[in-house]
C-alpha positions in Angstrom: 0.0 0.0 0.0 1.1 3.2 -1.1 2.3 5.8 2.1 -0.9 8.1 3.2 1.0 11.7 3.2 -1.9 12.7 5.4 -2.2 10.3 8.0 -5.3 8.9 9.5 -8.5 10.1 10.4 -8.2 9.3 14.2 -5.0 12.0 14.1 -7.6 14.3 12.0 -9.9 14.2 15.0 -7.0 14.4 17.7 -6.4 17.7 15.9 -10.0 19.2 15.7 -10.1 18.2 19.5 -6.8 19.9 20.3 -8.0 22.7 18.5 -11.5 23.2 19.3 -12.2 23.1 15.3 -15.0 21.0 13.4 -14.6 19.1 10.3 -16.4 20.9 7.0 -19.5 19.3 6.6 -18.4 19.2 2.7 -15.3 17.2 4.3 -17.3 14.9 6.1 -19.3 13.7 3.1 -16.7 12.8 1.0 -14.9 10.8 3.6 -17.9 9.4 4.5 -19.1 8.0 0.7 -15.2 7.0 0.0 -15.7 5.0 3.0 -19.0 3.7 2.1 -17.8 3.0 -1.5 -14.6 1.0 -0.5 -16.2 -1.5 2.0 -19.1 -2.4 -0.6 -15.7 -2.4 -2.8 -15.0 -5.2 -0.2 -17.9 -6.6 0.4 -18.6 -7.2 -3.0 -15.5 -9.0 -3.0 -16.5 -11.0 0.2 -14.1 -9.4 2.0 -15.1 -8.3 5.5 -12.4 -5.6 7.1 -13.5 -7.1 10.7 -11.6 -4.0 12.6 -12.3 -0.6 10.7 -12.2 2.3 13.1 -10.8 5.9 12.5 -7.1 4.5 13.0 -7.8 2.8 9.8 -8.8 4.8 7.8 -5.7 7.1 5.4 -5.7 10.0 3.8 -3.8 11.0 0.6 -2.7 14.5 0.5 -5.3 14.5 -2.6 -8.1 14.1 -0.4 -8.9 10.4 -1.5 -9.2 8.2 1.8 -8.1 4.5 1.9 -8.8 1.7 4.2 -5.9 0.1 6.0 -4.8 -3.0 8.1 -6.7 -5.7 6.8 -5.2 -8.6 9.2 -7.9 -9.3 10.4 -10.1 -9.2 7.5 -12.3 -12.6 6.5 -13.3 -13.8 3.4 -16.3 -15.4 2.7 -16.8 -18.3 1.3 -19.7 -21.1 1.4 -21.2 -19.0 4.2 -18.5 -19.4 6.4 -15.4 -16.6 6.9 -12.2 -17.3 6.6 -8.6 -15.6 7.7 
């Protein structure tokens, strides 16, 4: 996986914290359908990510966000998931 220049969106949140700042709504939309799009991206794939949290989840200096650390991801197959 390519390096996320941005980090991760649990940092992001540190930061707004820290800062007493909110996220753009406009910001929060697109993270939130690039999210949405990549797990039915893996789902469709019958892959399930099994630990997605804000620590996993990257951000490209482009704006495009990527889900990380697929360890413990499953895949399914004849109804059962498998490491």
């Amino acid at each position: 996986m390519e390096f996320a220049d941005s980090g991760d969106l649990y940092g992001m949140i540190m930061e707004h914290q820290k800062h007493a700042t909110e996220f753009a709504e406009r910001d929060i939309w697109d993270a939130l359908i690039q999210m949405t799009a990549g797990l039915k991206e893996l789902h469709d794939r019958n892959i399930f990510h099994r630990d997605l949290k804000s620590a996993n989840i990257f951000q490209h200096s482009d704006g495009t966000f990527k889900m990380g650390d697929l360890n413990v991801s499953k895949i399914a197959q004849d109804g059962m998931l498998y490491t």
